[in-house]
N, C-alpha and C positions, 0 to 999 in steps of 0.2 A: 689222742692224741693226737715228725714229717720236717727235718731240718736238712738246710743244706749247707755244703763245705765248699770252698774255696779252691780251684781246681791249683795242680801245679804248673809249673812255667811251660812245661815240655806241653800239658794237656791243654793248655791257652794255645800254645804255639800252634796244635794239630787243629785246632779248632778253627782259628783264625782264617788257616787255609781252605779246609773246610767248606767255612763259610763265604770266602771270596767269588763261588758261585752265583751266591744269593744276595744279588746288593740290594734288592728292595729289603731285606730281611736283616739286612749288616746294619743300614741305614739306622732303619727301627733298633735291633738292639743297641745301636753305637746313643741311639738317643736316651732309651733307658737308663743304659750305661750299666749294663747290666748281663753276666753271662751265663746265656739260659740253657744250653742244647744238654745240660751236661751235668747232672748234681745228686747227691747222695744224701737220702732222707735217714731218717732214725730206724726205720722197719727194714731197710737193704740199699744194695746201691740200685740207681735205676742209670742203666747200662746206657752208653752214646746213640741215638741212631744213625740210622746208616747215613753215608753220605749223602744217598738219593733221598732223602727223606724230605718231606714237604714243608715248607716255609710254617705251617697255618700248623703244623705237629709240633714244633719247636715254641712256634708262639703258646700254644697252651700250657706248657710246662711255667710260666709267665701267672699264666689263671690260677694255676696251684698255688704259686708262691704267696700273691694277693689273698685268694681264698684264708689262705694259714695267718696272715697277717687278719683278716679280718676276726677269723676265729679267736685267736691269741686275745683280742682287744675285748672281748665277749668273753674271754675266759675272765681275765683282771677284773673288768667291771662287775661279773659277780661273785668277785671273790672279796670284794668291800667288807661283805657282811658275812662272817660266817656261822655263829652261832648266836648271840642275844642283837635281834633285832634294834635299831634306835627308834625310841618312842616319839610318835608324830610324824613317820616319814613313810606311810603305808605305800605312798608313790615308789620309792625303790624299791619295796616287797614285791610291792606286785609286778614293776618291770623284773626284776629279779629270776622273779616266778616261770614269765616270759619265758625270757633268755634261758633258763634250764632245762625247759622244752628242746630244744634246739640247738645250743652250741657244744656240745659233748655228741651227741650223734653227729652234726656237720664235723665235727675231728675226728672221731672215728671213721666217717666216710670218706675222709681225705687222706687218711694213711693206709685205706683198704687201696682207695687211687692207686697209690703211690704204690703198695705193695703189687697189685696187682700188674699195670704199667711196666714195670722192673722186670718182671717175669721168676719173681719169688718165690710165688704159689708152685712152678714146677722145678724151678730151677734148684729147690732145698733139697730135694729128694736124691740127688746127684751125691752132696755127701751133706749130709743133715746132721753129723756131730760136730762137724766143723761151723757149719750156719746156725748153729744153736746155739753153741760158741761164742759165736760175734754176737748173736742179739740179746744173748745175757750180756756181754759186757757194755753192749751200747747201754740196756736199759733197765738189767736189774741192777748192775753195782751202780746208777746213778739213784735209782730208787731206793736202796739199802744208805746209800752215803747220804741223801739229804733227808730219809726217814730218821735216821739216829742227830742227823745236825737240827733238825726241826725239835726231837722230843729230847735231848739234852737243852737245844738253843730254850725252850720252853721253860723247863725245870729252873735255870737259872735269871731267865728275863724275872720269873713269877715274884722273887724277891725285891724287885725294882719296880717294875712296870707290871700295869695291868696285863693280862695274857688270855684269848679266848682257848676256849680247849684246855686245858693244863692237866697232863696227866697228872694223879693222885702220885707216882712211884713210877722209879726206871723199868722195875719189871711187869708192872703192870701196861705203863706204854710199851714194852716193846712186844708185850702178850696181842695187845690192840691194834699195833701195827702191821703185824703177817697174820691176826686170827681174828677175833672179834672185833672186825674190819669198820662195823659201823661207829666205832669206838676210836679209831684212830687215832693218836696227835695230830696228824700229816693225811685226814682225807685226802687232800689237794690231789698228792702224789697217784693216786690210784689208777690213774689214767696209762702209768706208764707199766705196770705190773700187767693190767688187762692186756692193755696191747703185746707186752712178752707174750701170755698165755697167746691171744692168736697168733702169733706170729709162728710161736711151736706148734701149734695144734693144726694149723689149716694144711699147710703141706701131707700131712701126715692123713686128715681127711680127705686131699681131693688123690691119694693117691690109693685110697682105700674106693675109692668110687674113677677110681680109671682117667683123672683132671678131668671129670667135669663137673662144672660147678654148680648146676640147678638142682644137681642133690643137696649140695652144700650150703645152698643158699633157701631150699625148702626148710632143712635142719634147724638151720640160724633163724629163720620166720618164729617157727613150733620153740624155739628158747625164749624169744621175746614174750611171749606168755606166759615164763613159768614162773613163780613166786622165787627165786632162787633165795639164799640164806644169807642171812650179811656173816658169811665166816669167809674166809680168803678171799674175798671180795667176788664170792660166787654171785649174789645178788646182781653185780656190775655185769662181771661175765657173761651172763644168762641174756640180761637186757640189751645190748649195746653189740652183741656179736652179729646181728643181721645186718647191720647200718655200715661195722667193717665188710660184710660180703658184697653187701651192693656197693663199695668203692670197688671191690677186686672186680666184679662184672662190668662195670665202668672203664677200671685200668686196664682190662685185656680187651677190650673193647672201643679203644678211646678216640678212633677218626668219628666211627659211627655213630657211638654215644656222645661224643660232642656235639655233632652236629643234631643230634635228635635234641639236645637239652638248648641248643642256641636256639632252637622252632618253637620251644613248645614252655621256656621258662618263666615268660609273661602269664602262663597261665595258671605254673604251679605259683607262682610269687601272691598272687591272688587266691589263689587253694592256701598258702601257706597264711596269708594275714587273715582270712577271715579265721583258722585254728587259730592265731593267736589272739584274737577278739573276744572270741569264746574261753578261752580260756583267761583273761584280764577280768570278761564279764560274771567269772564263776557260772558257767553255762558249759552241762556237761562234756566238765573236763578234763577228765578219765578218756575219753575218744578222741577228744578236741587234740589232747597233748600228745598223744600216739598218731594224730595227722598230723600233726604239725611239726610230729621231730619229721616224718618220712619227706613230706613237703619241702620242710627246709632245703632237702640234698639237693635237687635240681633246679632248685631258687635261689640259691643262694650261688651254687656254683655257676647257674646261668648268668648270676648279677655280674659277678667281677669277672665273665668274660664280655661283657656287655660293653658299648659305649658309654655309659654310668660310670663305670668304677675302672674298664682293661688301661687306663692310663694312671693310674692313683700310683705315684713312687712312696706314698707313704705305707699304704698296705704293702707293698713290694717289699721295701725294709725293712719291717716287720717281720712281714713271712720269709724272711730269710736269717730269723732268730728267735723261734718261737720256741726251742726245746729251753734255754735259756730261761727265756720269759716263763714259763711255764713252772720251771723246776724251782725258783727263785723270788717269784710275784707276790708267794704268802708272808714269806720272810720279812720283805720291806711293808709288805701290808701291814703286818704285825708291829715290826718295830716304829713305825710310824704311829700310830695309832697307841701305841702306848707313851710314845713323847708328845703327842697331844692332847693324849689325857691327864699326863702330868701339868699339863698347864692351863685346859678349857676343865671347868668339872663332869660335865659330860658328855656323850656325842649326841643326845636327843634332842627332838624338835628342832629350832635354824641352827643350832651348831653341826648338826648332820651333812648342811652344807657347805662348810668348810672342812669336816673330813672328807664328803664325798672324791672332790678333786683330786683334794689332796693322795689320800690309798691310792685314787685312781694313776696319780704319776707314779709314786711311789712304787708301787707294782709293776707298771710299765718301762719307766726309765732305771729304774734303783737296778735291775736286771741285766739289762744293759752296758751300764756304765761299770757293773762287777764282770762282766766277761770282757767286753775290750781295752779296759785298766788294769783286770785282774788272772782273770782265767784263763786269756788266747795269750798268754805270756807265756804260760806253761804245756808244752805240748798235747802232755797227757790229758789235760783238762778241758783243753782246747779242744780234741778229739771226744769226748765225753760231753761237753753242752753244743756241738755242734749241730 
């Protein structure tokens, strides 16, 4: 899966001052229009820095937000298609295919960032019933609340509208949902369950190994190879947990590892496309696709710090509403797509092209426009897709 909140007036005010140091840097954000020094992801908060803290440390918190926006946009688009293929559109299978290599570890990497960044990994162990606490409520009860609004919302579309997935029975979805996981109604969701599991589990590992984290992150390597089980989304677990440790080595790490990734991302970006060729090409793609998730992490995060993309305010906006878009994208994917099949007979061959877009807004703005019309209206909800 990495959102941020809205500071209050007092934390603006302290900031402002702050910032009155650094006009080159006031300048820049006044242009953005955007306030970066300062924000609270889904996985903890990631604390102020100091006053003295360098102009170019403040700016990459900026890099994050973009990076999430980019990721987010890469989540949607492969979530068009989720189970029966459209016939004659092998071109989005295969980009499809692509993008699956790579935008679920790049989120994962970006919340390990973030986690790590905040100082999470040791600051849990302080009182960890309390910080367990919080990160069930940030991200299991959103997971529990739109797993059951997904496999109810399901049950009853089916009578109206076409429906991909459609559990057989409520008990049998909600069996699928926390257990024979490959099964789901609400695949989608999975992303936020995994990151609970590490979110509890790494503090508790790097404190079993003294905070350091090249045990932790050997461990995470040796899980990425193991066949894990599709039952509580062990299979996820297993896979995807090294790709969170290399954000956390990153985040606790982050003048030097930045500037190592702004040297050197020209050339994973090229390490990273040719694994994506090979893998388009069906040219051993079993290795291809395990370089190319790894590649992705400092190619991508070198792009959107790059002169390319470090000015894009549309990645910016984005990534600073991706738990939203995230929790919400299948939904309108879904309902969309069954109001256009009520009126196209199918989505194969060129009518493919007219739902393509189409999901693709749907997913991306449908999210959107239910949080700032609907959800940041109510406090608690507000806090909950933030």
């Amino acid at each position: 899966m990495n959102i941020c909140l809205i500071e209050t007036p007092e934390h603006q005010t302290a900031l402002r001052k702050s910032a009155a140091a650094f006009g080159n840097f006031c300048s820049m954000s006044e242009h953005q229009g955007v306030d970066v020094s300062y924000f609270r992801p889904d996985v903890g908060e990631i604390r102020r820095p100091s006053e003295n803290v360098a102009r170019a440390e403040r700016h990459r918190l900026l890099d994050i937000d973009r990076a999430k926006g980019l990721a987010i946009l890469l989540v949607v688009f492969g979530h068009i298609v989720a189970r029966q293929p459209p016939l004659g559109n092998d071109w989005y299978m295969k980009l499809q295919g692509a993008i699956y290599v790579f935008h679920m570890p790049f989120f994962m990497y970006l919340s390990g960032v973030v986690f790590g960044y905040g100082g999470n990994a040791t600051q849990a162990q302080a009182g960890f019933g309390g910080y367990l606490a919080k990160r069930a409520e940030r991200l299991l009860i959103p997971f529990v609340a739109i797993g059951l609004a997904v496999l109810i919302g399901k049950m009853v579309a089916s009578h109206f509208l076409f429906v991909d997935n459609n559990p057989e029975s409520l008990l049998g979805g909600l069996k699928a949902l926390v257990w024979n996981t490959d099964r789901s109604p609400a695949t989608s969701i999975w992303f936020i369950f995994v990151l609970f599991c590490y979110c509890a589990l790494t503090p508790v590992a790097l404190r079993l190994t003294r905070n350091l984290l090249w045990p932790v992150l050997l461990f995470s390597i040796g899980l990425y190879f193991v066949d894990g089980p599709p039952l509580v989304y062990l299979d996820r677990i297993t896979f995807f947990y090294g790709f969170f440790v290399a954000g956390i080595l990153v985040g606790q790490n982050f003048p030097a590892m930045s500037a190592l990734i702004d040297r050197t991302y020209p050339i994973f970006c090229a390490l990273f496309a040719a694994s994506l060729a090979l893998v388009l090409l069906d040219k051993y793609s079993e290795v291809a696709a395990a370089c190319g998730g790894f590649f992705a992490l400092p190619a991508l995060h070198g792009l959107v710090r790059s002169n390319i993309l470090n000015g894009s305010k549309t990645l910016l906006w984005l990534g600073q509403m991706p738990f939203a878009i995230y929790l919400f994208n299948t939904l309108f994917i879904g309902l969309a797509k069954g109001v256009l099949l009520a009126g196209l007979s199918s989505w194969d061959g060129r009518n493919f092209l007219i739902f393509c877009p189409a999901l693709m807004a749907a997913g991306l703005f449908g999210p959107i426009i239910l949080k700032l019309a609907a959800l940041d209206r109510v406090p608690m909800l507000r806090k909950l897709t933030d």
